[in-house]
Backbone as JSON, one array per atom type, in Angstrom:
{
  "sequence": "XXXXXXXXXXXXXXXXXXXXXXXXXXXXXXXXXXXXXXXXXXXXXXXXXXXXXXXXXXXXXXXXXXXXXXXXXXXXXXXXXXXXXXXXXXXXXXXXXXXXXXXXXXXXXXXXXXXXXXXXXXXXXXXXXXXXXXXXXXXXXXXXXXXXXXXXXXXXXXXXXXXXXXXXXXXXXXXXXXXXXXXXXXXXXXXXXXXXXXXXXXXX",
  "N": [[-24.96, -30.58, -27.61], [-22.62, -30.03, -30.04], [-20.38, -27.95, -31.55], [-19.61, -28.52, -34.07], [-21.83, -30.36, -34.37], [-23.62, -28.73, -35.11], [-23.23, -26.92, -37.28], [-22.69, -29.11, -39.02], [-26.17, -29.59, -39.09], [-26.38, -26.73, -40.17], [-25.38, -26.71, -42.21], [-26.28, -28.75, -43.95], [-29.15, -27.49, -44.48], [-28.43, -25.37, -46.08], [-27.9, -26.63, -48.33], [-30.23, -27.32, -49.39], [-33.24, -26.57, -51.43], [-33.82, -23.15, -51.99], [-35.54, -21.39, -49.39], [-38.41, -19.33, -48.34], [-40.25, -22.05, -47.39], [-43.89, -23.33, -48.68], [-46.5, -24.83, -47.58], [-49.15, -27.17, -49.46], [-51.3, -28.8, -48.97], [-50.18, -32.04, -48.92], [-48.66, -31.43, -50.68], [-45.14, -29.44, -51.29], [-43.72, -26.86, -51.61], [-41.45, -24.23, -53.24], [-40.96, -20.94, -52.72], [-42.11, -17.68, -54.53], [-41.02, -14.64, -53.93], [-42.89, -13.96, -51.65], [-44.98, -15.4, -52.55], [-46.67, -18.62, -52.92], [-45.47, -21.01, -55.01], [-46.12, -23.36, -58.09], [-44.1, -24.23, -59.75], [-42.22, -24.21, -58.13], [-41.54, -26.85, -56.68], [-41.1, -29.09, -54.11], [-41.55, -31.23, -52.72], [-43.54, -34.1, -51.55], [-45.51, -35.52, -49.03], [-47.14, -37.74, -49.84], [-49.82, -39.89, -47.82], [-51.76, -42.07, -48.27], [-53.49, -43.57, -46.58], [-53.53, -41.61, -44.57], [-54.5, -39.11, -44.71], [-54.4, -36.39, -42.91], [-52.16, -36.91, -41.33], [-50.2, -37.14, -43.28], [-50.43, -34.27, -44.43], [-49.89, -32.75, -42.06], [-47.1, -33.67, -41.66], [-46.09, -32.73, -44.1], [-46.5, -29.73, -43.68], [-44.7, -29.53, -41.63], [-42.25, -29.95, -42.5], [-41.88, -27.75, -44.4], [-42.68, -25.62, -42.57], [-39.56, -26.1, -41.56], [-37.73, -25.47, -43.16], [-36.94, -22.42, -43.19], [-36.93, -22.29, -40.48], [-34.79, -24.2, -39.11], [-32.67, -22.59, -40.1], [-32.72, -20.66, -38.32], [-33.04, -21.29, -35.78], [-30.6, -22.74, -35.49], [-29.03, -20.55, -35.87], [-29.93, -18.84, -33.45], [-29.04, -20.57, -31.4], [-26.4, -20.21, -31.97], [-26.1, -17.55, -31.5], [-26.6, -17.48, -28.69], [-25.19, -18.89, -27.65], [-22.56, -17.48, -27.81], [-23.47, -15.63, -26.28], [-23.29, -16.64, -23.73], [-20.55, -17.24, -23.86], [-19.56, -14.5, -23.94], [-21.04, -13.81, -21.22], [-19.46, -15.76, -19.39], [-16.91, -14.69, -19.64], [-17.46, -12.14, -18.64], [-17.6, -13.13, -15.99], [-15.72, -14.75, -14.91], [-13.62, -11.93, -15.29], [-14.95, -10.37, -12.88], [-14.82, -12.37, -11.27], [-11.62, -12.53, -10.5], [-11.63, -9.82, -9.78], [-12.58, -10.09, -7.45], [-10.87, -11.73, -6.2], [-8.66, -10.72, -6.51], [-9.19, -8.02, -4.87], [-10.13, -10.02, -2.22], [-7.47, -10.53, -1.7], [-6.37, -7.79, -1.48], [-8.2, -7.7, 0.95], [-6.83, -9.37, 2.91], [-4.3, -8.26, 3.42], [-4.87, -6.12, 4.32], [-5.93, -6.53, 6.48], [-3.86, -7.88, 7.51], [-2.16, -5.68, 8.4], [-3.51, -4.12, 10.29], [-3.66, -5.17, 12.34], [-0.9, -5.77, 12.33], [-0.22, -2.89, 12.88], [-1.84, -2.4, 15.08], [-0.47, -3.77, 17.05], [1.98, -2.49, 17.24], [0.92, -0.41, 17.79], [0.28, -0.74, 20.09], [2.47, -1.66, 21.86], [4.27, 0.45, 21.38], [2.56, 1.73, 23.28], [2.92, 0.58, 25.56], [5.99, 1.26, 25.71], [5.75, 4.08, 26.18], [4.02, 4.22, 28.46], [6.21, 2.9, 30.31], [8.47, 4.78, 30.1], [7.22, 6.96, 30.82], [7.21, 6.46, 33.83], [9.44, 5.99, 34.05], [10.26, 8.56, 34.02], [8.94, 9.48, 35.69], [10.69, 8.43, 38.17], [12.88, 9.54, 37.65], [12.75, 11.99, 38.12], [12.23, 12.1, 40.76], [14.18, 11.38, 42.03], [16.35, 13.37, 41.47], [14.82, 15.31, 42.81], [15.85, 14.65, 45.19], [18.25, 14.39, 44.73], [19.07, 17.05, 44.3], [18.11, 17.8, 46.61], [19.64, 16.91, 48.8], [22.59, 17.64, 47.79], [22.05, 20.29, 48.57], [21.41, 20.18, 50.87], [24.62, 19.1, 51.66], [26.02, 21.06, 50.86], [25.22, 23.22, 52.66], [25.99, 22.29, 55.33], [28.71, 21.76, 54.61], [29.55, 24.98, 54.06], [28.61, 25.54, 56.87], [30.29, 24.1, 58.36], [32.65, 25.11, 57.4], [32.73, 27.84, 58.28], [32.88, 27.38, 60.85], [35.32, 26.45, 61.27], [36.75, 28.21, 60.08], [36.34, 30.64, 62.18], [37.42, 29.31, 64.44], [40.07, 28.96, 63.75], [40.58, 31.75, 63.28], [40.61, 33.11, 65.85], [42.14, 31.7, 67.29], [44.06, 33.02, 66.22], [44.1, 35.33, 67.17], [42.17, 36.72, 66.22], [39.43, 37.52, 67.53], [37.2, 39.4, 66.7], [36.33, 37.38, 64.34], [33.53, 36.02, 63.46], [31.36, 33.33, 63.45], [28.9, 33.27, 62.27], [29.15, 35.53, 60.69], [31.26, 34.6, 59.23], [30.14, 33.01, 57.51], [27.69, 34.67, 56.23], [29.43, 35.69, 54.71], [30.34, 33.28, 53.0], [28.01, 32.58, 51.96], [27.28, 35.1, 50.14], [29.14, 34.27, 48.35], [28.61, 31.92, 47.59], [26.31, 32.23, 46.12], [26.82, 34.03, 44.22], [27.71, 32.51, 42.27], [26.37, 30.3, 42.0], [26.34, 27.83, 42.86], [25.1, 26.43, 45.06], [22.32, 25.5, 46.46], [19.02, 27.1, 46.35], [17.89, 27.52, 48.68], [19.72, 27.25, 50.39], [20.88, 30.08, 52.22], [19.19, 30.37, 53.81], [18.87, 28.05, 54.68], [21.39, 27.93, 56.62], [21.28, 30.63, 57.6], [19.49, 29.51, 59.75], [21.13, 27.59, 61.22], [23.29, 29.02, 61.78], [21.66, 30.37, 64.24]],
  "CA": [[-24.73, -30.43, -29.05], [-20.99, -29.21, -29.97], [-20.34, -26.58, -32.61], [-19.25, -29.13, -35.86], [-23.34, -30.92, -35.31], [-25.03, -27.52, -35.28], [-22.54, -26.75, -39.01], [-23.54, -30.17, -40.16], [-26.99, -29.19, -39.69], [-26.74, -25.79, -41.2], [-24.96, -26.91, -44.12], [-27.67, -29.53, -44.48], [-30.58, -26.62, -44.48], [-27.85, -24.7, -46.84], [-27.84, -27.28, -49.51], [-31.51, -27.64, -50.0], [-34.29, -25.41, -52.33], [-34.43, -21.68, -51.38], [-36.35, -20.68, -48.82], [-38.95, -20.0, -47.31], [-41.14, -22.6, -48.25], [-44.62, -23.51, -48.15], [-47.33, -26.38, -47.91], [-50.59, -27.31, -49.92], [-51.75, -30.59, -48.31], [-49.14, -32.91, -48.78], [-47.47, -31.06, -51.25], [-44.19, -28.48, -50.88], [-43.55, -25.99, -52.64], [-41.31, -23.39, -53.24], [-42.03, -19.5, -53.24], [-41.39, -16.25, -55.15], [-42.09, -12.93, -53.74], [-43.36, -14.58, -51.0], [-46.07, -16.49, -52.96], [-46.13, -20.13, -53.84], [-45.01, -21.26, -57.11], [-46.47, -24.32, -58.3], [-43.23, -23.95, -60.39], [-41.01, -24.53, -57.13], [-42.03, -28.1, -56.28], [-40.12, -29.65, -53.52], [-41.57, -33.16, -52.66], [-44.72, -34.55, -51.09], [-45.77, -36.35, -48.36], [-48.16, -38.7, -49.12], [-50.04, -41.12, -47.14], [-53.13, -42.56, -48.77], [-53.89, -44.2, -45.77], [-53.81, -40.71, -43.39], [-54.09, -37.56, -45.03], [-53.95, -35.39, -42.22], [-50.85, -37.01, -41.13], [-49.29, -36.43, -44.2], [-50.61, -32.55, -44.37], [-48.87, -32.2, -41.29], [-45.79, -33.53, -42.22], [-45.4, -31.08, -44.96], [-46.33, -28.37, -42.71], [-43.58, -29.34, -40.61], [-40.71, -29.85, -43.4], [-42.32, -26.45, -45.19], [-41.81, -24.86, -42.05], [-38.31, -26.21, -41.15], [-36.98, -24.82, -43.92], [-36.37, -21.77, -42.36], [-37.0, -23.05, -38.85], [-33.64, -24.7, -38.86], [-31.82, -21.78, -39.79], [-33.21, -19.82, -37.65], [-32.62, -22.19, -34.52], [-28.97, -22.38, -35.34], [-28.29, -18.48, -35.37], [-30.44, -18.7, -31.93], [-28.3, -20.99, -30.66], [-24.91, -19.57, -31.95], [-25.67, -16.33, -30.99], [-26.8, -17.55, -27.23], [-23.84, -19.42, -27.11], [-21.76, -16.13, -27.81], [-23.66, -14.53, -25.29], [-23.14, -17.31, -22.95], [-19.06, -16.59, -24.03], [-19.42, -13.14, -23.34], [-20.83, -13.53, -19.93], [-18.43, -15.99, -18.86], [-15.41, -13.68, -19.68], [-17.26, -11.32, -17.4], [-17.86, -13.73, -14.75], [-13.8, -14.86, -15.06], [-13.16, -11.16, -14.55], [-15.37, -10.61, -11.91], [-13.45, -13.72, -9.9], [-10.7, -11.96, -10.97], [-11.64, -8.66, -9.45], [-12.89, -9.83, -6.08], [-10.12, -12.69, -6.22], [-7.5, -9.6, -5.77], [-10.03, -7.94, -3.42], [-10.16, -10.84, -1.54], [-5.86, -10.86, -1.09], [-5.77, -6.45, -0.35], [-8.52, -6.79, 2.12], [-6.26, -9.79, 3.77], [-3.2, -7.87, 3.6], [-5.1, -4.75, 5.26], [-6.01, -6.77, 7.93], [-2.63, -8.11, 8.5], [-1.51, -4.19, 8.43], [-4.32, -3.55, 10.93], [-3.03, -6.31, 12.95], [0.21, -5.29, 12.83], [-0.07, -1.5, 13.24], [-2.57, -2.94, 16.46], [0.91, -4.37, 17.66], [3.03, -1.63, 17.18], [0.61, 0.62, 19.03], [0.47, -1.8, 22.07], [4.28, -1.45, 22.18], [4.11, 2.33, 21.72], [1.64, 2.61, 24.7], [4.11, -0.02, 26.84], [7.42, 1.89, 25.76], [5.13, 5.47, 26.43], [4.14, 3.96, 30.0], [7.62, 2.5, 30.91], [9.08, 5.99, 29.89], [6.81, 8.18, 31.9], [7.34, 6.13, 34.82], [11.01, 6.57, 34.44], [10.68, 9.82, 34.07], [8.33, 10.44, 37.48], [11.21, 8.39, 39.18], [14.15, 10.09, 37.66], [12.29, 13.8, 38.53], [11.84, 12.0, 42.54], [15.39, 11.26, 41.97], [16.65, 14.34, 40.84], [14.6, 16.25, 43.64], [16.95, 13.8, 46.09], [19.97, 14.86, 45.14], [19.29, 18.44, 44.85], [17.77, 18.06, 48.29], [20.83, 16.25, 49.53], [23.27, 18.76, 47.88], [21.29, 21.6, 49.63], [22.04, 19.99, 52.88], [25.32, 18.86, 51.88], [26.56, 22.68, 50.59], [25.22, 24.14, 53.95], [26.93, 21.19, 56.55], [30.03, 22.24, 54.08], [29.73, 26.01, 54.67], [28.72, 25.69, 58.07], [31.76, 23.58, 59.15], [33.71, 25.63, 57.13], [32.72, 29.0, 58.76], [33.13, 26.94, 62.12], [36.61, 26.16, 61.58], [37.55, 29.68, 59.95], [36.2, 31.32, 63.44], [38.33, 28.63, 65.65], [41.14, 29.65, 63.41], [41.08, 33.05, 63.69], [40.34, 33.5, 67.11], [43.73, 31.21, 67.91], [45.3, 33.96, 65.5], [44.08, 36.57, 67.63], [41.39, 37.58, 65.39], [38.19, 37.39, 68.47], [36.03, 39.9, 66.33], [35.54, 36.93, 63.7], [32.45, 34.9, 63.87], [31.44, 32.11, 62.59], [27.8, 33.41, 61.12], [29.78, 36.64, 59.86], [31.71, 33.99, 57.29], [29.06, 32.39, 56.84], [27.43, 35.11, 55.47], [30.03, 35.68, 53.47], [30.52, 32.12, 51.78], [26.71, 32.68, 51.05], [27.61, 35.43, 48.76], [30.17, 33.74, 47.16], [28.27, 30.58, 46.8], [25.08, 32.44, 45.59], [27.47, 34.64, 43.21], [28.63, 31.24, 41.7], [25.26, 29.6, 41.46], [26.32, 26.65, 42.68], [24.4, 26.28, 45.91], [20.78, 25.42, 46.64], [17.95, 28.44, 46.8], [17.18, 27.3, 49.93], [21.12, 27.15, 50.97], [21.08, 31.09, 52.41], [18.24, 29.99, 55.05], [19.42, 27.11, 55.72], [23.13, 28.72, 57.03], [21.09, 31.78, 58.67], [18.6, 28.48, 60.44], [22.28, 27.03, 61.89], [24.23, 30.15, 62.62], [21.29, 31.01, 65.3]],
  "C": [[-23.53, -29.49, -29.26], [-21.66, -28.24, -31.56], [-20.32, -27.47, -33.82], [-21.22, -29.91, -35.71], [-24.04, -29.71, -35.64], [-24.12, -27.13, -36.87], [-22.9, -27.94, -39.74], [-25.06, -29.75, -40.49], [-27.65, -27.9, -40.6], [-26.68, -26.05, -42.43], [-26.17, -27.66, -44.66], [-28.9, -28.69, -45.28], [-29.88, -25.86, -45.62], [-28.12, -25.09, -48.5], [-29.49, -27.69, -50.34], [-32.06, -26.54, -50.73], [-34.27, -24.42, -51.7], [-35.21, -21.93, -50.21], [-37.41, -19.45, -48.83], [-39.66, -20.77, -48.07], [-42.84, -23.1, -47.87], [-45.65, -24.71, -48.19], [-48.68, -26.33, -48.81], [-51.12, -29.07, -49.38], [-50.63, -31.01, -48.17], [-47.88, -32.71, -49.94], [-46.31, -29.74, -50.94], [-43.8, -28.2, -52.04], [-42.14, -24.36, -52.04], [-41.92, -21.56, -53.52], [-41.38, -18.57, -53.64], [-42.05, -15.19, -54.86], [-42.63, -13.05, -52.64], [-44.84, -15.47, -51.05], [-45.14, -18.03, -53.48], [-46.59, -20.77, -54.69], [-44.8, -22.63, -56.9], [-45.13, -25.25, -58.98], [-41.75, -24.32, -59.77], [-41.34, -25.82, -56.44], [-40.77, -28.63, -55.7], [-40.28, -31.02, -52.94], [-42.61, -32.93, -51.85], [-44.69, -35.45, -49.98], [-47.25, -37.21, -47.92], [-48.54, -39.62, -48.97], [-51.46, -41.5, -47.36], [-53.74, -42.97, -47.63], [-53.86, -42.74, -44.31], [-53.75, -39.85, -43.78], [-53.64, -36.67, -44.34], [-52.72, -35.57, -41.63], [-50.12, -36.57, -42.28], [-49.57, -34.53, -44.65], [-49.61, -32.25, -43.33], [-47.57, -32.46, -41.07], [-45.11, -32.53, -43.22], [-45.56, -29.81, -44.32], [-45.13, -28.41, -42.13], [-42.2, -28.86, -41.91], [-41.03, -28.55, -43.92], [-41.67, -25.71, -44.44], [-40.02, -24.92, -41.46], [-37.27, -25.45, -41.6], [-36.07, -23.41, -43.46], [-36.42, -21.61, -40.78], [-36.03, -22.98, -38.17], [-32.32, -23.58, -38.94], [-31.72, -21.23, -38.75], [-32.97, -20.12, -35.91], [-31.16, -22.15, -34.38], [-28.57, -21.02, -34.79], [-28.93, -18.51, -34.1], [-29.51, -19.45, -30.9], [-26.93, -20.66, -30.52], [-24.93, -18.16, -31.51], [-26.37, -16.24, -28.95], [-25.64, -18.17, -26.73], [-22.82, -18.3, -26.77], [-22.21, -15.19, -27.04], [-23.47, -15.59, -24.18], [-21.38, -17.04, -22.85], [-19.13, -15.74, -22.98], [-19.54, -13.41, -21.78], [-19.96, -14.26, -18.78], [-16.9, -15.18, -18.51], [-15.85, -12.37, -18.53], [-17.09, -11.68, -16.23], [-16.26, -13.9, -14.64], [-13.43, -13.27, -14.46], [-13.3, -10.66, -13.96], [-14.77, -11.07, -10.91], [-12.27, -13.38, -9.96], [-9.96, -10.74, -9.66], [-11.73, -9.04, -7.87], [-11.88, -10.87, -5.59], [-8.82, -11.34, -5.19], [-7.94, -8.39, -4.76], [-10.18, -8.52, -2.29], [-8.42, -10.72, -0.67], [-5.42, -9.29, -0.63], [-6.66, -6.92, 0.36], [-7.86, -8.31, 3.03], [-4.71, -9.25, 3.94], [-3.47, -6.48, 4.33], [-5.24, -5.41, 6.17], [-4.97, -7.36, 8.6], [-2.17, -6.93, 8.89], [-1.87, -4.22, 9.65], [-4.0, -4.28, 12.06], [-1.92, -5.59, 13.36], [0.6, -4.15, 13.55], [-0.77, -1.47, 14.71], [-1.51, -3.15, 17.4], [1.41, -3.69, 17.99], [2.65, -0.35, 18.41], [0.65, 0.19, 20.41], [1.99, -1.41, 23.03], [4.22, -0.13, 22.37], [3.77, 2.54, 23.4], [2.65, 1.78, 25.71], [4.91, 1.08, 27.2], [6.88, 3.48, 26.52], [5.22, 5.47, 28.17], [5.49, 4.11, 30.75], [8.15, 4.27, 31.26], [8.43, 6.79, 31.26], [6.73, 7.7, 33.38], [8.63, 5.94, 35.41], [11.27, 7.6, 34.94], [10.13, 10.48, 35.49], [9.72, 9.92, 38.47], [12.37, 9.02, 39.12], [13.74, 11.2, 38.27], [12.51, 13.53, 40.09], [13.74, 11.81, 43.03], [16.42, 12.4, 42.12], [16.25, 15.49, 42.06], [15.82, 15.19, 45.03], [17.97, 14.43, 46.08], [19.95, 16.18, 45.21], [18.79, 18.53, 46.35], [19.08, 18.05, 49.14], [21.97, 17.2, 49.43], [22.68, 19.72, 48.69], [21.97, 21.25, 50.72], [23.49, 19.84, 52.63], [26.47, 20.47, 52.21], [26.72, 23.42, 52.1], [25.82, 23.49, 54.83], [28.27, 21.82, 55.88], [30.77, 24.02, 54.33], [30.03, 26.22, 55.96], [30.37, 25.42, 59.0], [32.89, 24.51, 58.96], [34.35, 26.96, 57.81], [33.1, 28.25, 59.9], [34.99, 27.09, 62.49], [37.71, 27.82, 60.87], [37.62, 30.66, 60.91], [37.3, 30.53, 64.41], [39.73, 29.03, 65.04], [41.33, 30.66, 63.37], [41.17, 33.52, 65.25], [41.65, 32.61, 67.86], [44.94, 32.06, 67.36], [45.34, 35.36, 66.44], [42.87, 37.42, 67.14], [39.7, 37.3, 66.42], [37.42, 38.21, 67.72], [35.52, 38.84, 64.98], [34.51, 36.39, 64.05], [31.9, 34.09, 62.79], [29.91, 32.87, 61.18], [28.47, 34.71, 60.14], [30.28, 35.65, 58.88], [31.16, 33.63, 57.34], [28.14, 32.93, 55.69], [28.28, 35.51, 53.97], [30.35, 35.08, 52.25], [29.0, 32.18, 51.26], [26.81, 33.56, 49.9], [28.34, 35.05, 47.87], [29.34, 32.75, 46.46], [27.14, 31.23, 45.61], [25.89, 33.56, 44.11], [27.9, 33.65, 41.76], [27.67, 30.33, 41.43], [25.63, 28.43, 41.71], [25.85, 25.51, 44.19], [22.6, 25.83, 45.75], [20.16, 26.66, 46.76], [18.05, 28.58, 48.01], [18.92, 27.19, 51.15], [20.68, 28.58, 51.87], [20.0, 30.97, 53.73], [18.81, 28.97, 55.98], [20.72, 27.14, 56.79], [22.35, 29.59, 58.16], [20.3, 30.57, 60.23], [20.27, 27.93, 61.73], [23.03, 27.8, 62.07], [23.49, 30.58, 64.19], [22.15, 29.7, 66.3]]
}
């Protein structure tokens, strides 16, 4: 039932005798005050051949009278609550609609940021496995300088003793410069720690 039959039938119930109205057998009557007035006569229903049918026809139309109103406003104002709770339900679907699209854009985040840490912990790995071989690296060459510094002294003191001693100079010796390029080198920081042993280890 649309909205223009439920206004046809109000208007219908609109256009008839006052309200409310009431029955006496088969007759209808209007009322004043809420009594009924013989005075407000609204039509009869009768049936010589069934009284009590016709009594209860005027009961019915008596009560319709305001029946019918009364049904309408029940129905227009359930409809308007049927409105209403649609517009909540709409923004409801609304609400969990755009609920629905952050909590799939957190879980792409969560996803992603999942990714990023993966990589992290790779690039983290990689790194610190550079870094143990650059440190093994690093002890190499200072090892290697060490030795190289002292083979470089050594020779050097070697060949400053064979040269002096063809000059005439027999009180040099080789570990005497030796010691000496140790102070220089160690003055100059640019020897190994372990240089000043290693020189005294190859002068014996």
């Amino acid at each position: 039932m649309n909205d223009q039959r439920l206004d046809e039938i109000l208007d219908r119930a609109n256009a008839a005798a006052p309200g409310p109205w009431e029955s006496d057998g088969a007759e209808i009557y209007g009322t004043f005050a809420g009594v009924l007035s013989i005075d407000l006569w609204v039509g009869e229903t009768l049936n010589i051949d069934d009284q009590e049918q016709a009594n209860a026809n005027a009961s019915f139309i008596a009560a319709a009278r305001t029946d019918v109103p009364e049904l309408v406003a029940e129905v227009a104002a359930l409809r308007a609550r049927i409105a209403e709770l649609e517009a909540v339900r709409d923004t409801q679907n609304r609400i969990l609609s755009d609920a629905a699209k952050q909590l799939g854009l957190a879980c792409e985040r969560i996803t992603e940021l999942e990714t990023e840490r993966h990589t992290t912990n790779e690039a983290l790995s990689d790194a610190a496995e550079q870094m143990h071989r650059d440190r093994d690296r690093i002890a190499e060459l200072e090892t290697a300088q060490g030795d190289f510094a002292a083979e470089v002294l050594e020779t050097t003191a070697t060949r400053i003793e064979r040269r002096a001693r063809r000059l005439g100079g027999e009180w040099i010796r080789a570990d005497q410069v030796a010691t000496v390029l140790r102070g220089i080198a160690t003055a100059r920081d640019f020897s190994d720690p372990a240089l000043p042993q290693q020189l005294d280890r190859r002068a014996m």
